[in-house]
N, C-alpha and C positions, 0 to 999 in steps of 0.2 A: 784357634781351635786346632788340636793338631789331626791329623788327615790320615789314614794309613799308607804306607809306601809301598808301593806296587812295581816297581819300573826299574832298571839299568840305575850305577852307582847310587845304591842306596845312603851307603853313609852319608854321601854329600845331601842328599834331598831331607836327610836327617838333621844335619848340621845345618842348613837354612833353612828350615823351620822352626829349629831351634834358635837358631841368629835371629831370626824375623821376631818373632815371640818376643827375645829381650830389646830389640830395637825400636820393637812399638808400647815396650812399656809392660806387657803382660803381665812378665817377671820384672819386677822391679829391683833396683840393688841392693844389695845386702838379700834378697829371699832367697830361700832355698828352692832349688828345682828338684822336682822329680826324681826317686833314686834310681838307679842304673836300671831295678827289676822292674819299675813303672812303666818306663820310656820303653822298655824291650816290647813290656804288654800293649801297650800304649800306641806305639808305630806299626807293630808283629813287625818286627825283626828282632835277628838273635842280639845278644849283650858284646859281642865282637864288635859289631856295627856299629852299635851306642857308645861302646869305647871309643870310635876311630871320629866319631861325629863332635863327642866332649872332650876327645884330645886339640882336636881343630880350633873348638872356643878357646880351650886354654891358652894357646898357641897365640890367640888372638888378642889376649888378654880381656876376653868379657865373661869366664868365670874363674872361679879358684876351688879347690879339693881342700876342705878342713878335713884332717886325717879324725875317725871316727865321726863324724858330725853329719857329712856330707858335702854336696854341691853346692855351691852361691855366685848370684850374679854380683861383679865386679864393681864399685861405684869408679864410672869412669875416671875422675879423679888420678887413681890408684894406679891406671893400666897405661899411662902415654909410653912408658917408655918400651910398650911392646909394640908400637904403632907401626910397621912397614913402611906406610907412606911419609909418616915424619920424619921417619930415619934417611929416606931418599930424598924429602927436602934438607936435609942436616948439611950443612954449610953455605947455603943459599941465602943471600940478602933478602926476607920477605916480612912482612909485618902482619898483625890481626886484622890492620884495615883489610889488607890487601885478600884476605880469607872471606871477610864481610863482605867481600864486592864481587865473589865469586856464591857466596852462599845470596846475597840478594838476585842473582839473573838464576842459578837454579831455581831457588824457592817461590819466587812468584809467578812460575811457571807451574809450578807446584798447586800453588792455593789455587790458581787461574783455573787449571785442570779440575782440580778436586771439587771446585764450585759445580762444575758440570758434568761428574760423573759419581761423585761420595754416595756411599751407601747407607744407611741407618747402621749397620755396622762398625763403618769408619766415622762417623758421626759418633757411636756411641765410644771407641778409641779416642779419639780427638779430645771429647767431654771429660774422659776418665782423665789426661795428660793434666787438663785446664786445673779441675779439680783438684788432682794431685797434687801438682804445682804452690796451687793458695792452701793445701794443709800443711805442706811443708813448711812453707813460710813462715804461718801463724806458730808451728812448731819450733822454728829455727833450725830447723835440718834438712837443708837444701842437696838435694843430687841432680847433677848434672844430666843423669839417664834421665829424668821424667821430662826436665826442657825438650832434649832431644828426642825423646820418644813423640811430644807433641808436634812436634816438623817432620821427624821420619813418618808420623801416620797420615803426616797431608802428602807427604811425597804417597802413599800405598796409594792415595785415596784417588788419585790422578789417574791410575789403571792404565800408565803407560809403561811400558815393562824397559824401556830405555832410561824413562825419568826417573824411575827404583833403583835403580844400578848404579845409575851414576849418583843418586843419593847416597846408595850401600857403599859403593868407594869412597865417597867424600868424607864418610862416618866420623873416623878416624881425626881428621882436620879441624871437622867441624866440633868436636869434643876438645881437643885441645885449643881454640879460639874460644867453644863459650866456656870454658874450663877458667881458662887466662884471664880473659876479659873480665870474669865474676868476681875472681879471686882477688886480684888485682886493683879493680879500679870501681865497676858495677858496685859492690855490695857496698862500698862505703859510700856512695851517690846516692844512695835509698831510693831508686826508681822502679821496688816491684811492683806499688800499684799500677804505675806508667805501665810498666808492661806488660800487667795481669787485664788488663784494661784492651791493649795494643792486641793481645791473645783473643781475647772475649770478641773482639771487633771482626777478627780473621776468622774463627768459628762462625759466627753469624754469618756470616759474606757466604762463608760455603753452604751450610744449612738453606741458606736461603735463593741457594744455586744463583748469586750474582757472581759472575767472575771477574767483571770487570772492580768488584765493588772489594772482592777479596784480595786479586794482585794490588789494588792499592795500598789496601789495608799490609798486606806481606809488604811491600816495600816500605810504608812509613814506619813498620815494627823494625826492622833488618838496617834503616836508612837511621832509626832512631841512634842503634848501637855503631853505627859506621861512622854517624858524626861523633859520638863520643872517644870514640877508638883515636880520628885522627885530631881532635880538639887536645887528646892528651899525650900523643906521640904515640899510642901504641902499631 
């Protein structure tokens, strides 16, 4: 829900509300956002602001300007090669595993968290992710953003404002790992019920405020694709 901005550097508090929104799924890819005069009424600030907020995503690669049409969220797919942090990994020996092993010690700290502190709010985010997810499937039109929106909204859900961040930096990595991994090797394995299943397990755990019951669950989803990763060299 977006909030009105009141405070010191507006644009940016513009621009991570808007980043947040497409990272938890709200906007989904390919939608259209809001046009410049929405967002203006929308935040109360002037269209100056909203320009310097939508120039930032672009920059980021999580939306695009269709000339007459409007705004749309990026299917991350589309956007690695505007990734900062890939680019500064760019000539570094490192593998998907090696991504996997850093996204399983975030993340089950993640669910751990969210077990004991998720809101019916975050709960109802999580739910939409899950859902999302198995229509795409049944659809055959898989985006990358809904996966990760279903992990970005366990990281919100944790309401540790260190565990957000270094989620939000990871972003980037983490898109290009489950991006590769899908593309690659996932999708011809036919393991989404496994992991629509794996998903279902990790919800419950938090809903049912177990943490102990959720970090399991995050690890054997995260541990699932880590042993496939290195079973097949990636």
């Amino acid at each position: 829900m977006i909030k009105p901005v009141k405070h010191r550097n507006i644009a940016d508090q513009v621009f991570e509300q808007l980043r947040d929104m497409i990272y938890r799924g709200e906007i989904g890819a390919g939608e259209r956002m809001m046009s410049e005069r929405d967002m203006s009424a929308s935040f109360k600030v002037g269209r100056p602001t909203i320009r310097s907020a939508v120039q930032r995503l672009t920059d980021q690669g999580l939306v695009e300007s269709r000339r007459g049409v409007g705004l749309f969220v990026l299917d991350q797919d589309r956007a690695l090669e505007k990734r900062p942090l890939l680019q500064a990994l760019n000539g570094e020996t490192y593998s998907i595993a090696d991504i996997q092993e850093i996204r399983m010690a975030l993340e089950m700290k993640s669910a751990e968290l969210a077990a004991r502190r998720a809101t019916d709010e975050d709960h109802r985010l999580i739910k939409k992710g899950i859902e999302r997810m198995k229509k795409e499937r049944i659809e055959h039109e898989i985006h990358i953003n809904t996966d990760i929106s279903f992990h970005m909204n366990i990281a919100y859900a944790s309401k540790n404002v260190v565990q957000i961040h270094l989620m939000k930096s990871f972003y980037e990595v983490q898109t290009y790992a489950m991006s590769y991994s899908y593309n690659n090797l996932l999708e011809s394995l036919q393991i989404d019920q496994l992991i629509d299943r794996q998903h279902d397990e990790i919800f419950a755990a938090i809903v049912n405020h177990d943490p102990i019951r959720a970090r399991q669950a995050m690890e054997t989803h995260i541990g699932t694709i880590l042993e496939i990763c290195l079973e097949h060299g990636l």
